[in-house]
C-alpha positions as CSV (number, residue, x, y, z in Angstrom):
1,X,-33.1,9.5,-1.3
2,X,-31.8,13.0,-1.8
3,X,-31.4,14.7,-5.3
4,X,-27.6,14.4,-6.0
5,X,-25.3,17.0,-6.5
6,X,-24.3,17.6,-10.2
7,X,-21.1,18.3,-9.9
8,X,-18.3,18.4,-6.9
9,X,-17.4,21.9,-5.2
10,X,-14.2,23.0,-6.5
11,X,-12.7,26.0,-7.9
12,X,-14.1,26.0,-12.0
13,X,-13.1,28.1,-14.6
14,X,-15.4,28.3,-17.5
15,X,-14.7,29.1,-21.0
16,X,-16.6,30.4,-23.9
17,X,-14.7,28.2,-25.9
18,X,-16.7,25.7,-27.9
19,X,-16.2,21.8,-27.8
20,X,-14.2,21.5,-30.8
21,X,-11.9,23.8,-29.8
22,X,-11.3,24.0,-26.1
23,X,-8.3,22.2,-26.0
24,X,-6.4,23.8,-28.1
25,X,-7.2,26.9,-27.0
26,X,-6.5,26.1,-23.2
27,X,-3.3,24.1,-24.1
28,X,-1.9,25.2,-26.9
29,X,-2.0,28.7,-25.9
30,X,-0.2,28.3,-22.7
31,X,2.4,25.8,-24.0
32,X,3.6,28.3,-26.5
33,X,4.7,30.7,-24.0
34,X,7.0,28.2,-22.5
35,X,8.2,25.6,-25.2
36,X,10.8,25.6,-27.2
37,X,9.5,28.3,-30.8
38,X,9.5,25.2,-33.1
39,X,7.5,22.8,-30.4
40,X,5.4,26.0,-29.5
41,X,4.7,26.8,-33.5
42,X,3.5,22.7,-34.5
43,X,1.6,22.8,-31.2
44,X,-0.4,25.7,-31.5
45,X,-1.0,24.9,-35.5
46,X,-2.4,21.4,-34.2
47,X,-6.2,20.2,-34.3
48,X,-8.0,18.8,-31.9
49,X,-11.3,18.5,-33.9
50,X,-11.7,14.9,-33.0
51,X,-11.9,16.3,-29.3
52,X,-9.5,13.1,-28.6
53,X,-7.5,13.7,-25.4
54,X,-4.2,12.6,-25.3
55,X,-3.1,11.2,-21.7
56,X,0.4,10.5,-20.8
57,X,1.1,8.9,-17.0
58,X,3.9,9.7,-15.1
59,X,4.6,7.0,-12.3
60,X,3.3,3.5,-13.8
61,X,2.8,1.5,-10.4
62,X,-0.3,0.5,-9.3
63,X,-2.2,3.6,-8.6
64,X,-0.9,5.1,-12.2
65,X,-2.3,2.2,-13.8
66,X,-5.5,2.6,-11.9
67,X,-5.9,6.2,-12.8
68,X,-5.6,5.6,-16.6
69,X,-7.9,2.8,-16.4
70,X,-10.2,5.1,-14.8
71,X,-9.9,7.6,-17.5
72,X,-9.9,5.2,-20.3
73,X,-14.2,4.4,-18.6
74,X,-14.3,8.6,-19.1
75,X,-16.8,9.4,-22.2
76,X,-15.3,10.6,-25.6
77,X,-12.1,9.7,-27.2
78,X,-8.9,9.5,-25.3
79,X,-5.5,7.7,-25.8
80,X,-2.9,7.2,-24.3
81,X,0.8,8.0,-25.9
82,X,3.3,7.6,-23.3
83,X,4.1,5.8,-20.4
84,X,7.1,7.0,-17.8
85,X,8.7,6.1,-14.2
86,X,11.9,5.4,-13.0
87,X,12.4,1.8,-13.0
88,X,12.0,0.0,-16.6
89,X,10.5,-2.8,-15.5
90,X,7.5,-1.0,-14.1
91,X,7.2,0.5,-17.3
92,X,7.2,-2.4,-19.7
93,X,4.7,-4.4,-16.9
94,X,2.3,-1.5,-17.2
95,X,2.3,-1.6,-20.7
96,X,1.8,-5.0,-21.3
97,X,-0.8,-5.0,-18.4
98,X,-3.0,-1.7,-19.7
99,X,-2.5,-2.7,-23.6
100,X,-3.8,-6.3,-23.0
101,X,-7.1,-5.1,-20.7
102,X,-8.3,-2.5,-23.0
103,X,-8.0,-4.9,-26.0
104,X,-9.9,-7.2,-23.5
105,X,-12.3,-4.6,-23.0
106,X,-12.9,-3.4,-26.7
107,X,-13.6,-7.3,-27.6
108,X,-15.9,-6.8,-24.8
109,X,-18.1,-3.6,-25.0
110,X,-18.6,-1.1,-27.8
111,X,-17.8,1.7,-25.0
112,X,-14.2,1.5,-25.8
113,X,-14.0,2.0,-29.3
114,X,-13.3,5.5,-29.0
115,X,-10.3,4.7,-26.4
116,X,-6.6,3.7,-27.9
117,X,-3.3,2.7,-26.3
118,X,-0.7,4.1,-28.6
119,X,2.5,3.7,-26.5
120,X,5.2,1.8,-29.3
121,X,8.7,1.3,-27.4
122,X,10.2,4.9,-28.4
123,X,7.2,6.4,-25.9
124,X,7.9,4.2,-23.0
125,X,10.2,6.1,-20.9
126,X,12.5,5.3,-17.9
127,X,14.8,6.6,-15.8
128,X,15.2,10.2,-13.5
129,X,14.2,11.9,-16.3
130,X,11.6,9.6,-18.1
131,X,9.2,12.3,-16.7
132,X,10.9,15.6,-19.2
133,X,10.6,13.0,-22.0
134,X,7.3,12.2,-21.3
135,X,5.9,16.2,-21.2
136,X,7.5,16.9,-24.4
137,X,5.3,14.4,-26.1
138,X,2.2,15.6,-28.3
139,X,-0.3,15.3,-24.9
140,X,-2.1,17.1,-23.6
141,X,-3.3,15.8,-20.1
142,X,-1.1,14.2,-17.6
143,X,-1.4,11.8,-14.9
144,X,1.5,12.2,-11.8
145,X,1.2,9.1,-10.0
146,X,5.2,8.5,-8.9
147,X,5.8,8.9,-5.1
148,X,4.5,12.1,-3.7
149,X,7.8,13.6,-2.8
150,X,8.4,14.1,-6.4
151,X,5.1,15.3,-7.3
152,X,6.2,19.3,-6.7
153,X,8.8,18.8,-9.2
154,X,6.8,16.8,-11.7
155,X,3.5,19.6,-11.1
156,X,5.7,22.7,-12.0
157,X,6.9,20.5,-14.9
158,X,4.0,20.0,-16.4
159,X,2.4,23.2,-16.1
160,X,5.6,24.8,-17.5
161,X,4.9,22.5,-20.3
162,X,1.4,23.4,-21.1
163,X,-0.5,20.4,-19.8
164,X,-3.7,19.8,-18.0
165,X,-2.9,17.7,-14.7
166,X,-4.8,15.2,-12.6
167,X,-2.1,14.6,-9.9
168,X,-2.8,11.9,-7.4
169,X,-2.4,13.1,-3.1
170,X,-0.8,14.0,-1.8
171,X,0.9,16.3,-3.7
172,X,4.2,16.8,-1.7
173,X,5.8,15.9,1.6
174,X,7.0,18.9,3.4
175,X,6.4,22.7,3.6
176,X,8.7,23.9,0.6
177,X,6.6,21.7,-1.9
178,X,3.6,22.4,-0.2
179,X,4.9,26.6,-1.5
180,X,6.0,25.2,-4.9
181,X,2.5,23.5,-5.5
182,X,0.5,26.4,-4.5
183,X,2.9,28.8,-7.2
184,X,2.6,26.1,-9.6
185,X,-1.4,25.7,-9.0
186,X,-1.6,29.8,-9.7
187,X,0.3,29.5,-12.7
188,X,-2.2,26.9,-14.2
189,X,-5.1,29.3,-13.5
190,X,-3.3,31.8,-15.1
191,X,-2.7,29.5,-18.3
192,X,-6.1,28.4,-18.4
193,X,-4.9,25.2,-17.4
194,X,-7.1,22.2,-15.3
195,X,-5.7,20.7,-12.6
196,X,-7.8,17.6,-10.5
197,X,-6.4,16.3,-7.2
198,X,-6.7,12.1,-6.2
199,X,-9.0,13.3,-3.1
200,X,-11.9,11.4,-4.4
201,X,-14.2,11.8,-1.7
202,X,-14.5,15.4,-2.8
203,X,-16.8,13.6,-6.1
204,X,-18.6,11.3,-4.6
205,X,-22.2,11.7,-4.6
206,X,-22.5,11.0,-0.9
207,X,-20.1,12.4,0.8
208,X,-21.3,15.9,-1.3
209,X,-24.7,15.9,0.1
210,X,-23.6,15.0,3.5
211,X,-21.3,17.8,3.5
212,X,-24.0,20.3,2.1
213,X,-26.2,19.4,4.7
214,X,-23.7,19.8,7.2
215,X,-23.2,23.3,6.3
216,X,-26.7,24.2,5.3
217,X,-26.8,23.8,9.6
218,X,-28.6,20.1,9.8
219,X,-26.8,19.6,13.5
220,X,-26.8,23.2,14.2
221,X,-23.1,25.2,14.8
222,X,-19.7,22.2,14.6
223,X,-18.7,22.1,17.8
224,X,-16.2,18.8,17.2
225,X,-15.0,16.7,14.2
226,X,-12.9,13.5,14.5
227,X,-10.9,11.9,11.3
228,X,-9.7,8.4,11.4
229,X,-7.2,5.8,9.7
230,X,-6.1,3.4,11.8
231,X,-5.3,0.1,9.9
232,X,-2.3,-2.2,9.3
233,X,1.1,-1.5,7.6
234,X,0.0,-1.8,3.7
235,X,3.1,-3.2,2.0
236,X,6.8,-3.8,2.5
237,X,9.4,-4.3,0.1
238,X,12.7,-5.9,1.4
239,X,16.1,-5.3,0.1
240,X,17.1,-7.0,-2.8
241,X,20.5,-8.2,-3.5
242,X,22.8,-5.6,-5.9
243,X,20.3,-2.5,-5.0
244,X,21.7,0.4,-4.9
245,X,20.7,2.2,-1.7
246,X,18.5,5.0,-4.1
247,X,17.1,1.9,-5.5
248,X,16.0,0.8,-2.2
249,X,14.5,3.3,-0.7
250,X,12.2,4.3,-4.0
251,X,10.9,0.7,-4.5
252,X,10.2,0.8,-0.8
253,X,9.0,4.4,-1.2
254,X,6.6,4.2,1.9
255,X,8.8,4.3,4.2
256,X,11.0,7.3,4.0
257,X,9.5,10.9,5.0
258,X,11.1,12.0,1.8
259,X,9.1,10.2,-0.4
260,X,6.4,9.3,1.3
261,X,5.8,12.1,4.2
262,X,4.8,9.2,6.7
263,X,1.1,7.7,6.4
264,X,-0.2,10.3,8.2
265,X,0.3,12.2,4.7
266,X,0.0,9.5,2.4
267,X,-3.1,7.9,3.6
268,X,-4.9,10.2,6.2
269,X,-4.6,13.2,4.4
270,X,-8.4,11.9,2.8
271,X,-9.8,12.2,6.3
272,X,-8.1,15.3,6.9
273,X,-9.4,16.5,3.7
274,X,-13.1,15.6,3.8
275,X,-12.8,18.2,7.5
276,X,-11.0,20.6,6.2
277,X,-13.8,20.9,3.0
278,X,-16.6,20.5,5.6
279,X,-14.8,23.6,7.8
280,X,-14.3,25.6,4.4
281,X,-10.9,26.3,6.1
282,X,-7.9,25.0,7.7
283,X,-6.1,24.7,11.4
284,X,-4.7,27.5,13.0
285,X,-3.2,25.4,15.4
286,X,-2.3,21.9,16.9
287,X,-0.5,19.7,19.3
288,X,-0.1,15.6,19.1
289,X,1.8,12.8,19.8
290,X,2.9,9.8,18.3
291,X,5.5,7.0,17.8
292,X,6.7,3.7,16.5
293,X,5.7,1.2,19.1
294,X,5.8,-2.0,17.0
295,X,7.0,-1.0,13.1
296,X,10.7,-1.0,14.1
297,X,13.7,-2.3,11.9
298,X,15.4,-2.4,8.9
299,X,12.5,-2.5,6.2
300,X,10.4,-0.2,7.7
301,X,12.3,2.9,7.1
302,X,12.2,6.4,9.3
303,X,8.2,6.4,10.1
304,X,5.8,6.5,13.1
305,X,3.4,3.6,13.2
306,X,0.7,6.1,15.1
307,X,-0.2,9.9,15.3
308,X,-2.7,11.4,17.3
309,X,-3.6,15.3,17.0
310,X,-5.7,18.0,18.3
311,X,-6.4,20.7,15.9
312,X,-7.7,23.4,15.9
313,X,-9.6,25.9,13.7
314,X,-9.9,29.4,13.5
315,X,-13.7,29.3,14.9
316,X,-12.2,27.5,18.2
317,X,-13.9,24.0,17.3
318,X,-11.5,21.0,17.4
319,X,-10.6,17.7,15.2
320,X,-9.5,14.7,16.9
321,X,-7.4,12.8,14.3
322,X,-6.0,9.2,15.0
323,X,-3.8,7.2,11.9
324,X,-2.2,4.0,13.3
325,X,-0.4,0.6,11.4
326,X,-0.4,-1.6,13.6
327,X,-2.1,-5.4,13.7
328,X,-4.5,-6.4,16.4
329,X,-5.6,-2.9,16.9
330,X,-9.4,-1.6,16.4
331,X,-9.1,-0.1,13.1
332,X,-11.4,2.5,11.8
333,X,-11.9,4.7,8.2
334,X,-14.4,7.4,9.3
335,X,-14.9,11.3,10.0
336,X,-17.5,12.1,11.5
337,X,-18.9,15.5,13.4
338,X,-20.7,16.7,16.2
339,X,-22.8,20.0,17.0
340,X,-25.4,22.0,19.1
341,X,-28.5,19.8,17.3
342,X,-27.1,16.4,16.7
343,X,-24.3,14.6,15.0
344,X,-23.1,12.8,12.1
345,X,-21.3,10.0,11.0
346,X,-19.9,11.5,7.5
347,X,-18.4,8.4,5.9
348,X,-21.6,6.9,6.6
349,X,-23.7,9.9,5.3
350,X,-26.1,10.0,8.3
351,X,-27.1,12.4,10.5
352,X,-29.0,12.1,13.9
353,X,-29.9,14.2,16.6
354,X,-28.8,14.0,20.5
355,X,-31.2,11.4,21.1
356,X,-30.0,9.4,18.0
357,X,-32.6,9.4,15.8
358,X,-32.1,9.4,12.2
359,X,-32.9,12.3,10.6
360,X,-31.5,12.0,7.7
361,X,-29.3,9.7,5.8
362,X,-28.3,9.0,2.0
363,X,-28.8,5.2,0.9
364,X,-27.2,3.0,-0.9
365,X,-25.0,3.9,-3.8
366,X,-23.2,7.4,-4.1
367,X,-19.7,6.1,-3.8
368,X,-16.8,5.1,-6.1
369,X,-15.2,8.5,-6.1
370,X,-11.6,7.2,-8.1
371,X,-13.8,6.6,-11.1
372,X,-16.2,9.6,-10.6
373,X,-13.2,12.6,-10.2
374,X,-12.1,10.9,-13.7
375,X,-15.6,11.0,-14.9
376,X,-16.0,14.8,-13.7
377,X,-13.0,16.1,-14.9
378,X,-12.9,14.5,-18.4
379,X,-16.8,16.2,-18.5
380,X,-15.3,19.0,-17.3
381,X,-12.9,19.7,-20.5
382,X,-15.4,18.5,-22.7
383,X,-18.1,21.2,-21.7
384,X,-14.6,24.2,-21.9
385,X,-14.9,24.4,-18.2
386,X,-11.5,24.1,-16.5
387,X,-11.5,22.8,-12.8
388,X,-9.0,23.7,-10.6
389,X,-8.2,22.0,-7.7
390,X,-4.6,22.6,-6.5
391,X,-5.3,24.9,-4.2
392,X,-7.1,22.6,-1.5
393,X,-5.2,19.7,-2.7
394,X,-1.8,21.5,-1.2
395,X,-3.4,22.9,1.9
396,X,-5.1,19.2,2.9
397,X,-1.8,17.9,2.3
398,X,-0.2,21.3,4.4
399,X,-2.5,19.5,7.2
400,X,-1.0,16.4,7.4
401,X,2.2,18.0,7.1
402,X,1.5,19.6,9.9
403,X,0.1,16.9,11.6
404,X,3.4,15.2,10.9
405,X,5.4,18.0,13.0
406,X,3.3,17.8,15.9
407,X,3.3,14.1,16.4
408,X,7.4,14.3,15.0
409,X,8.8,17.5,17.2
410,X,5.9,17.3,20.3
411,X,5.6,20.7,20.2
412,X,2.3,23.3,20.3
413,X,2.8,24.7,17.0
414,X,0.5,27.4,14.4
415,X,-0.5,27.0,10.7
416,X,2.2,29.6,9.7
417,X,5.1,28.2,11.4
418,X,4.6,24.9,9.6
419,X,3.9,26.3,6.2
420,X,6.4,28.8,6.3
421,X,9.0,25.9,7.8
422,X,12.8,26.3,6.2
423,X,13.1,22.4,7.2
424,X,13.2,20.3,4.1
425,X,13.4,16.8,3.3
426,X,16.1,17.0,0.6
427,X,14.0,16.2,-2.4
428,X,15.6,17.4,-5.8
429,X,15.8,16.4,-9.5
430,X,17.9,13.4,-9.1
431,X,19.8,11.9,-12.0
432,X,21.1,8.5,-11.0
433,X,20.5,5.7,-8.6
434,X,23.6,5.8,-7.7
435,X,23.6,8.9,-5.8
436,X,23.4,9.0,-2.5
437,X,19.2,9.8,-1.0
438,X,18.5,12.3,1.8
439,X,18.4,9.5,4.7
440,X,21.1,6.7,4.6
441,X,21.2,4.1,7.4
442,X,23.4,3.2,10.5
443,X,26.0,0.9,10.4
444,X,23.6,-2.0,11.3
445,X,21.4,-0.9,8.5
446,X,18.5,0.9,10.5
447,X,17.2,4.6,10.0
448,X,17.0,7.1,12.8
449,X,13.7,7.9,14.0
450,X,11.9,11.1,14.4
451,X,12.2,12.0,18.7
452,X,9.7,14.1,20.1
453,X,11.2,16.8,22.4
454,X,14.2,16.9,20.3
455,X,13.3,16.6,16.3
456,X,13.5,20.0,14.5
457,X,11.1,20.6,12.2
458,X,10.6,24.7,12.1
């Protein structure tokens, strides 16, 4: 068994700030430069002695209420004071849910007496804007857990606003949030501000000393990488009676490139990632294909149901990346890498040579990474050192972006084309559901699907 890595690799800021005082001098600080002067004045004059960390969650379906459950298991004191997403009845479900487990939990196991959920009815916020409400709360870390297409607005937001972020991935769905995340990630650093990223394969344990391995040279120069998510289609919502068609679309959020950005974004993106960090760079280039073979009709939105890619980086190596939903097929969750000495099956943290012998691989245990980035970055503000991981949180999602346009338009494209793309998916700051989304169906109900050969997307 190797000796684990302390920490992930990621972009950290330390402070000379001691533990008393950290937060309020990395929040307070930056919040009063952008709040309104009587907000600015009672948050800078406020005490975080008790080193209690305030957490407010933005987007209360399933994987919000996973992510504050995970940092409720974080060391030291932290509540929760308010709870926000669109739809009310998410809201109220999340409260009751998360109130009654931690009470379960507390009854349980002394580790929880430190950790409160102080969300009364006037803190539970709904509605397009449920997420300003929610920042000008008394926080001072927040959760973004809605569907990624808003999370560009939402980041900005909350950096404007003075708050540490742990945004899940990906963190937009096309090439003009991809720009507004990166600004939004360099104004944190200038504001002192953390920011963690849901690509929790980046903390776990194994994956980190597979990767340093990797690139200490244990199979000699990369000559080839393949990523892989091929499964089955994850959820679908149908159409309920008296839905507006905003309505519709959000609840069934996977399926529309706006809010989603296709699975290739939503769920390969970790695959993509966990390249990318082993590379310590992006493509340059890539072509693909792709298509909706068997996810066709009316509740499955604008999306492909497979993507295949060939990218390639600026050292000429290649990745092979497959995504697929559909049933009956081989499915696979891996990456995996091959050079001059050997090869390596990264998910399974083993490494062989050309005649496949093992030469080294890292046991049992090492995993869990969606509790362990909550771990790391709670540790991190504790100790006054302020992570910051936007920056390869945007360009891993910039990949399968890009990997979206190959499969979408069929065309050999670069890296700059695609990040510099003027084609947008119409995501804004919304105020009702009754206005009208980006994409609206045919008259038999059905959404036009991306053609390769003829769909624009530079």
């Amino acid at each position: 068994m190797t000796q684990l890595p302390t920490r992930p690799t990621t972009d950290v800021k330390k402070t000379s700030t001691g533990r008393r005082t950290f937060l309020k001098a990395a929040t307070a600080a930056a919040a009063a430069s952008t709040l309104t002067p009587a907000l600015s004045l009672a948050r800078s004059a406020h005490s975080y002695g008790s080193d209690e960390i305030k957490i407010v969650v933005i987007g209360a379906g399933g994987r919000g209420s996973g992510a504050v459950l995970d940092a409720l298991h974080t060391a030291g004191p932290v509540r929760v004071v308010a709870v926000a997403d669109a739809f009310e009845d998410v809201v109220r479900r999340c409260v009751s849910v998360l109130s009654k487990r931690l009470e379960r939990a507390k009854s349980r196991s002394t580790q929880f007496a430190d950790k409160t959920f102080d969300v009364p009815p006037e803190r539970q916020f709904f509605g397009f804007d449920a997420y300003k409400k929610a920042l000008a709360t008394d926080c001072d870390l927040v959760i973004l857990t809605t569907p990624p297409g808003f999370r560009p607005l939402h980041f900005a937001a909350a950096v404007a606003a003075g708050k540490h972020v742990f945004m899940e991935k990906p963190v937009a769905t096309d090439a003009k949030g991809i720009r507004e995340v990166l600004a939004a990630t360099r104004s944190a650093k200038e504001k002192n501000l953390a920011v963690g990223v849901g690509l929790q394969r980046r903390h776990e344990r194994r994956y980190q000393a597979t990767i340093e391995r990797l690139q200490d040279g244990a199979i000699g120069d990369i000559l080839l990488t393949r990523a892989y998510w091929n499964g089955t289609t994850p959820w679908v919502r149908p159409r309920k009676d008296g839905q507006t068609e905003m309505e519709y679309q959000m609840r069934n959020w996977y399926y529309f490139n706006w809010l989603c950005g296709d699975h290739i974004v939503e769920q390969h993106i970790h695959n993509l990632d966990v390249i990318n960090w082993l590379k310590g760079g992006y493509p340059v280039e890539g072509n693909g294909m792709g298509g909706c073979q068997v996810r066709k009709g009316r509740d499955f939105g604008e999306t492909f149901d497979h993507h295949f890619i060939e990218f390639t980086y600026a050292d000429g190596s290649k990745m092979y990346s497959q995504c697929r939903h559909i049933p009956g097929c081989y499915n696979e969750v891996s990456e995996h890498a091959h050079g001059t000495k050997g090869y390596c099956n990264i998910s399974g943290a083993a490494i062989h040579d050309h005649s496949g012998s093992l030469i080294w691989e890292f046991g049992r245990g090492g995993g869990g990474g969606h509790q362990q980035e909550h771990h790391d970055l709670f540790a991190d503000l504790r100790a006054g050192r302020i992570p910051n991981e936007g920056e390869y949180g945007a360009l891993s999602t910039m990949t399968a972006i890009f990997g979206r346009m190959l499969t979408y338009s069929g065309q050999k494209l670069t890296w700059d084309q695609a990040l510099n793309s003027q084609v947008e998916l119409g995501v804004r700051d919304f105020a009702s559901f009754d206005e009208a989304p980006p994409v609206l169906p045919d008259a038999d109900g059905k959404y036009a699907l991306p053609v390769p050969g003829r769909t624009k997307v530079v």
